[in-house]
SELOZA-800510 format. One record per residue (C-alpha): residue number from 1; x, z, y. Coordinates in steps of 0.05 Angstrom, whole numbers, plus 5000, padded with zeros to 4 digits. Layout:
# residues N
NUM  X  Z  Y .
...
END
This chain:
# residues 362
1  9011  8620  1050 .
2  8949  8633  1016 .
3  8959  8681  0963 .
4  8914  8648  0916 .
5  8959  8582  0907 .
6  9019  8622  0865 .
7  9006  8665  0799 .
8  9008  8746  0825 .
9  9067  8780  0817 .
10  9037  8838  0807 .
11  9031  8877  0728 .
12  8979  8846  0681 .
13  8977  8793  0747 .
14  8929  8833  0774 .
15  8903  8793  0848 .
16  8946  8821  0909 .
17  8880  8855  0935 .
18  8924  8867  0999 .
19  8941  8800  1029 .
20  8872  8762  1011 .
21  8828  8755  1069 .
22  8768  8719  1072 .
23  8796  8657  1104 .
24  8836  8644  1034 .
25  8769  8629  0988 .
26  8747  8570  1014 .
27  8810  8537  1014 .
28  8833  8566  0944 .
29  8767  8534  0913 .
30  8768  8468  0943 .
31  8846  8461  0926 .
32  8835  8488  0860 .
33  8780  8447  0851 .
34  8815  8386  0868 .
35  8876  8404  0827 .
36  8834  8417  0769 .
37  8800  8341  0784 .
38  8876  8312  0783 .
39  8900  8344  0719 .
40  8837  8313  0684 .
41  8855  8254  0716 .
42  8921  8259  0683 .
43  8897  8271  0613 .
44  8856  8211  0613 .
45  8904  8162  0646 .
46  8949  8177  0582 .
47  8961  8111  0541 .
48  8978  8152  0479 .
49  8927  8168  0431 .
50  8888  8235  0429 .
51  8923  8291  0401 .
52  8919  8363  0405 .
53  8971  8376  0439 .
54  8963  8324  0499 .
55  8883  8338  0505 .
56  8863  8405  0492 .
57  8917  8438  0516 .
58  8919  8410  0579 .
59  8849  8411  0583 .
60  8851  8488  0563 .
61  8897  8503  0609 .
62  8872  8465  0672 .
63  8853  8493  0737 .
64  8890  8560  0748 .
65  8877  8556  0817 .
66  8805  8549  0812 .
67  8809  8605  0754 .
68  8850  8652  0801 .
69  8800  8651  0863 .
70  8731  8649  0824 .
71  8755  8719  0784 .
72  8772  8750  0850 .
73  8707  8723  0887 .
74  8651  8725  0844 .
75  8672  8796  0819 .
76  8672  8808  0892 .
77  8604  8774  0910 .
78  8562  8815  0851 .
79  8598  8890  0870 .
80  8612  8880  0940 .
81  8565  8822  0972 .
82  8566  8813  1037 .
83  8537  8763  1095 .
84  8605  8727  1087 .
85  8601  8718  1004 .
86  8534  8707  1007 .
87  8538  8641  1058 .
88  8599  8622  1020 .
89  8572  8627  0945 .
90  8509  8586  0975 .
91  8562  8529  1011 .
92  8602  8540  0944 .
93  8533  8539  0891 .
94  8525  8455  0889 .
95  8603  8438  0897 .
96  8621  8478  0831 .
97  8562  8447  0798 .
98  8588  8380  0817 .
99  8655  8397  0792 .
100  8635  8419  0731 .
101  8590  8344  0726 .
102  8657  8318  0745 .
103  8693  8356  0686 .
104  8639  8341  0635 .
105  8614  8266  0643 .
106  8680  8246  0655 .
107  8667  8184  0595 .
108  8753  8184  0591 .
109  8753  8249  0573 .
110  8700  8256  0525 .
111  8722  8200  0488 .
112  8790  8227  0470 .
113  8752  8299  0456 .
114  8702  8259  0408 .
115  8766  8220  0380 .
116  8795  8288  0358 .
117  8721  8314  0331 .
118  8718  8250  0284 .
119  8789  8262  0261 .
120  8794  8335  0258 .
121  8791  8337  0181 .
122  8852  8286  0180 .
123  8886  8326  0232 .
124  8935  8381  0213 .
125  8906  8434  0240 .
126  8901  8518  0251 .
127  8839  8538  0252 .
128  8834  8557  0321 .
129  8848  8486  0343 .
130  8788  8469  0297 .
131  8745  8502  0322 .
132  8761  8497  0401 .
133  8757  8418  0381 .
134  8694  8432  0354 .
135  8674  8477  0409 .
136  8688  8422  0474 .
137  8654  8373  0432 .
138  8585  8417  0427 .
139  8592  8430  0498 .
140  8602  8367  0524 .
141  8554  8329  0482 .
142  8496  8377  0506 .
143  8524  8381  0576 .
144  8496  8306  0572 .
145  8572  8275  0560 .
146  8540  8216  0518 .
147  8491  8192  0566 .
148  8489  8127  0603 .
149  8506  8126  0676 .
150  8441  8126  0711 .
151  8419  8190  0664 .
152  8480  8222  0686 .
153  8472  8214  0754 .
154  8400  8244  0746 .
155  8436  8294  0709 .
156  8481  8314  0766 .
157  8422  8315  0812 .
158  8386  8356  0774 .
159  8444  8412  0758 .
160  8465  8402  0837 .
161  8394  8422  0860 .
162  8385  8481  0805 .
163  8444  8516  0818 .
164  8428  8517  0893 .
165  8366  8538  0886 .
166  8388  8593  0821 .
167  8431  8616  0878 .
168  8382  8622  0930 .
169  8340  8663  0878 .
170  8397  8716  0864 .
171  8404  8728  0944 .
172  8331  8738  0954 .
173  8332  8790  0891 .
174  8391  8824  0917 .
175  8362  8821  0982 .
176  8305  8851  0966 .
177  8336  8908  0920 .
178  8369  8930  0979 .
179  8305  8930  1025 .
180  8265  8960  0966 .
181  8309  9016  0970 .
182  8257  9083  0962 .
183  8257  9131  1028 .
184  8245  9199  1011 .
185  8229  9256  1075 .
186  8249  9323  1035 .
187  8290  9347  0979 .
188  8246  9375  0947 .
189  8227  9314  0920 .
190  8288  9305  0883 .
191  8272  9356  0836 .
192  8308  9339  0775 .
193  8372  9307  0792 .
194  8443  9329  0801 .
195  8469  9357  0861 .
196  8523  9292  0861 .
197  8465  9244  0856 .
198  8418  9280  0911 .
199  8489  9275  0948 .
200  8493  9205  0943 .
201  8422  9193  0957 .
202  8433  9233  1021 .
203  8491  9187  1049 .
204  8449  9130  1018 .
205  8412  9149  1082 .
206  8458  9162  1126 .
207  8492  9092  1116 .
208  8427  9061  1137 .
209  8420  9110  1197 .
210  8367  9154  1161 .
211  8403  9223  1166 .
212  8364  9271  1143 .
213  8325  9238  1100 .
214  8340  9211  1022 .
215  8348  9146  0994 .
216  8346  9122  0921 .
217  8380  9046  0920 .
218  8341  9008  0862 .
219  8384  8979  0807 .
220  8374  8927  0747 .
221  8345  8924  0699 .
222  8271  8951  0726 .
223  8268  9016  0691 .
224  8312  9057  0737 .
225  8351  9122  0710 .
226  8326  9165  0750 .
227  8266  9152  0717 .
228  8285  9208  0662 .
229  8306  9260  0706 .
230  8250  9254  0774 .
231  8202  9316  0767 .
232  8156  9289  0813 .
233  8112  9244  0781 .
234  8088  9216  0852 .
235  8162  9198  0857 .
236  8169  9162  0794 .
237  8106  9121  0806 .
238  8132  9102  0880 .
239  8201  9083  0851 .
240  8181  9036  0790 .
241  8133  9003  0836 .
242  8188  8986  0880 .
243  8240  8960  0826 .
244  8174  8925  0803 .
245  8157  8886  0876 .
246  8225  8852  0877 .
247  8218  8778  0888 .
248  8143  8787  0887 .
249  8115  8811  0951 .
250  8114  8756  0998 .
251  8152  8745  1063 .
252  8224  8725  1059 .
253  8256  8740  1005 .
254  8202  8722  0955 .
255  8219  8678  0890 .
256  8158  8660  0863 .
257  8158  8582  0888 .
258  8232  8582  0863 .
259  8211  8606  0793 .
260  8173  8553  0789 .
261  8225  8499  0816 .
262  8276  8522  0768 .
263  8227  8526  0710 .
264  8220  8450  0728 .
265  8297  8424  0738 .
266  8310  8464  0674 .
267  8256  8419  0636 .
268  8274  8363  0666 .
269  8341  8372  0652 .
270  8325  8383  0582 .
271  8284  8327  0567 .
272  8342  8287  0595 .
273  8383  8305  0541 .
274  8337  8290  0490 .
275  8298  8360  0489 .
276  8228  8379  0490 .
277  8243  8436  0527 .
278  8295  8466  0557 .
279  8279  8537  0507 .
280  8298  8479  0456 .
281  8372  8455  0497 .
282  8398  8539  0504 .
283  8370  8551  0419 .
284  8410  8499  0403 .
285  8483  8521  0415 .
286  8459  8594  0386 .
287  8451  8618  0323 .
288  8374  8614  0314 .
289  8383  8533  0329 .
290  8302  8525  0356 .
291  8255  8558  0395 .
292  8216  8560  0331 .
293  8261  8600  0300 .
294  8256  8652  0347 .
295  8180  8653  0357 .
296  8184  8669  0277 .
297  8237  8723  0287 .
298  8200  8764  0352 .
299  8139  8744  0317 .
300  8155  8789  0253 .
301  8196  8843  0297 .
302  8133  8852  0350 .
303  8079  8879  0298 .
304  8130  8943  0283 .
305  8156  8951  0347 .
306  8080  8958  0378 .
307  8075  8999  0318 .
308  8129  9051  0337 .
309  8110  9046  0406 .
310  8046  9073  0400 .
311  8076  9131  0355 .
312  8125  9144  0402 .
313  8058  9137  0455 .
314  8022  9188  0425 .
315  8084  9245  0421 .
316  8094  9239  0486 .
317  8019  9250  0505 .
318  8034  9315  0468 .
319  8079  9338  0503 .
320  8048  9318  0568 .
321  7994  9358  0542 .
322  8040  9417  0518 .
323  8059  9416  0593 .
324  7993  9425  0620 .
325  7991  9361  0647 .
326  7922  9336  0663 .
327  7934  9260  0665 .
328  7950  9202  0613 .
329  8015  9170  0600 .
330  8037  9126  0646 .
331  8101  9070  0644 .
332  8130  9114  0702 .
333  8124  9172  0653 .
334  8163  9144  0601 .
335  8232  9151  0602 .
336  8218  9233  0636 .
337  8180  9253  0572 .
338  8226  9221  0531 .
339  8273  9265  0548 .
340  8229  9325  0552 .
341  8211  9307  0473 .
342  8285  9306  0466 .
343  8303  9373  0481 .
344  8244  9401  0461 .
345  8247  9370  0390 .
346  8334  9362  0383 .
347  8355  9411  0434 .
348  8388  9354  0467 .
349  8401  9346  0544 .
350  8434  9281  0557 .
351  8436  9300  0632 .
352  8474  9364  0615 .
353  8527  9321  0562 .
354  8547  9271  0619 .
355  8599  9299  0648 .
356  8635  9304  0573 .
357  8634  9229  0580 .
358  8654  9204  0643 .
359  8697  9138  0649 .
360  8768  9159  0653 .
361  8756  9204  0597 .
362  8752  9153  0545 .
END
């Protein structure tokens, strides 16, 4: 039995680690997927009008299955990839965007949903109902629920082409993180970090048949945080290019071209729905409403920012300088003489408080 198809029996129904194998995703997401496809099915087959109670709690509470093996998986897949979740997330990638098509431009359902929206202030009801009315409305509507039929299949095209390709981005990234991974000959050049991180860095190496030698695995964002703590600058410089290259570089794993195709589907998407661009479709859900608005916001938060930038430019040039260092300030620098400055100036060493603060402490 797959253990996916029944709720975990488990406390807090945690997932029953033990008995999944990797035979039981693909057949937990296509059943859940098609379970999730009948209960909608079910809700809009009702002769009864809309209510609360036989919409949007049904439609809340649809597709456990499909909730059960995506929690498990994609957690999986982004802290654990391997060849098996990355060819399955890529088979996977264009069915779940389908599905969620299916979900919302089903025309059934988003009647009832705009029924309830047009009767909400006649409707007795808490305001959490309200507002998850009022949320599945906004959703739907700029999902591209009230478009005609041949806009909706363009719709599905589009979404069923972008998330293939979005996925094809995140494995080349990942891909390349891992290849981008910086090599280092002698300990020495670890100067700087703990003996727990040079220790990982060491079997780093050794997992990749490198014993002997040191690696540093890039993370995101770009600004790695080893950054602070590497004394040799050559180091730093090496490893910030590297985080830098990803995607960039050429050769396989390279996403340039697929920038580009997703910078299309998303504004053809948008314009689809009625947007001039698809900066204009995400601002529109959010708080700021239009790009506009947020042009005006950065626009007034950029002059100070560059402002305290080159302040905080300048300080550290002084203590580059108090260092005897004979070179400028460079972005590699940054985040070491930060620190320097900050237990120069404060008497602070975050390196030395972070063991006070570990995890399971808190």
């Amino acid at each position: 039995m797959n253990p996916f198809a029944s709720i975990s029996t488990l406390p807090f129904e945690l997932p029953p680690f033990a008995l999944i194998a990797e035979e039981h995703y693909r057949p937990a997401f296509l059943d859940g997927m098609s379970e999730q496809l009948a209960e909608i099915a079910a809700i809009c087959a009702s002769a009864d009008a809309p209510t609360f109670d036989n919409t949007m709690v049904p439609l809340k509470r649809s597709g456990p299955l499909l909730t059960r093996v995506a929690e498990v998986f994609f957690n999986r897949s982004s802290s654990d990839s391997s060849d098996f979740t990355n060819a399955l997330e890529e088979e996977l990638a264009p069915l779940l965007a389908a599905h969620a098509d299916a979900i919302r431009l089903d025309p059934g359902l988003f009647t009832r949903i705009a029924a309830l929206q047009e009767q909400r202030d006649r409707l007795d009801l808490e305001p959490e109902e309200r507002y998850l009315i009022e949320r599945y409305f906004t959703e739907f509507t700029l999902a591209g629920a009230g478009l005609g039929d041949d806009d909706k299949a363009r719709l599905r095209d589009y979404n069923k082409r972008l998330s293939t390709v979005t996925t094809r981005f995140e494995k080349n990234l990942l891909a390349d993180t891992i290849d981008l991974a910086l090599v280092l000959d002698d300990v020495s050049e670890l100067d700087g970090l703990t003996p727990g991180q040079i220790s990982a860095a060491a079997e780093a190496a050794h997992e990749r048949g490198l014993t002997g030698r040191y690696v540093i695995t890039l993370v995101l964002p770009t600004s790695h945080p080893y950054l602070a703590q590497l004394t040799n600058r050559g180091v730093r410089e090496r490893l910030l290019a590297a985080s830098r290259s990803r995607g960039i570089r050429g050769g396989l794993f390279d996403n340039r071209a697929l920038v580009l195709e997703i910078s299309r589907l998303r504004a053809e998407g948008a314009r689809l729905l009625g947007f001039d661009s698809h900066a204009a479709g995400v601002t529109a859900d959010q708080t700021a409403k239009t790009p506009e608005a947020v042009t005006d916001m950065l626009g007034r938060l950029a002059p100070a920012a560059a402002r305290n930038a080159r302040v905080e430019q300048a300080d550290l040039q002084v203590q580059i300088d108090a260092d005897g260092g004979d070179f400028e300030l460079a972005a590699w620098d940054w985040a070491f003489y930060t620190e320097r400055v900050r237990r120069v100036r404060y008497d602070v060493d975050t390196a030395a408080m972070r063991p006070y603060f570990e995890l399971p402490s808190g």
